[in-house]
N, C-alpha and C positions, 0 to 999 in steps of 0.2 A: 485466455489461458486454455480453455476446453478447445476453442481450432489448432492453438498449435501443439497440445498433446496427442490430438487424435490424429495426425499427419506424421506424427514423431517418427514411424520408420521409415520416410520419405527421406528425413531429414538427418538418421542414420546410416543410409545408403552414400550421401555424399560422401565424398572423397576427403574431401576439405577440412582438416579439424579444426581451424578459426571457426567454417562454420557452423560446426558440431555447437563446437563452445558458444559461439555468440547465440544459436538458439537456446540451447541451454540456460543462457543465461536470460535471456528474452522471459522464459516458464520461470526461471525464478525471481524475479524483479516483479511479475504480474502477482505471483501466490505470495510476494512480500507487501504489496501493494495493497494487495485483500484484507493482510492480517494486520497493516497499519489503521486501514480506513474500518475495520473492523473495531479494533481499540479507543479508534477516536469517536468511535459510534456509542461504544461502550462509558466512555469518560465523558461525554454529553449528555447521555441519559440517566448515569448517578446523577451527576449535579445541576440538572434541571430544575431540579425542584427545591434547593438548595438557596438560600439568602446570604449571601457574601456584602460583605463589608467594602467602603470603596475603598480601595488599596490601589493605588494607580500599579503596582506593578503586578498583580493579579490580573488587573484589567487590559493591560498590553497582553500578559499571557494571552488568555480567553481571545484576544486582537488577534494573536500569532496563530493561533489555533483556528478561528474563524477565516481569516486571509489564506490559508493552504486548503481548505475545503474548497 
């Protein structure tokens, strides 16, 4: 995200507004990236320390959550 901000009037200079936009949207897909793996940072170390009940669908969540890290 920091390389392709700091290049950004390079990539203002083009001509191309696809490419405008697809960089564009390159910087925000990364700083959306951030703030997801940020929350899933967040929602692991609340309940770490946590004792849950087995609840099979609790436990597939936690799965789901675990498998996209």
């Amino acid at each position: 995200m920091f390389a392709d901000g700091t290049c950004n009037d390079a990539w203002e200079v083009c001509s191309s507004d696809v490419v405008r936009r697809e960089h564009r949207l390159d910087i925000g897909y990364a700083a959306m990236r951030v703030l997801y793996l940020f929350s899933d940072l967040l929602f692991c170390y609340k309940f770490n320390s946590t004792t849950f009940s087995q609840n099979t669908l609790l436990l597939v969540g936690l799965a789901i959550v675990q498998a996209t890290n």
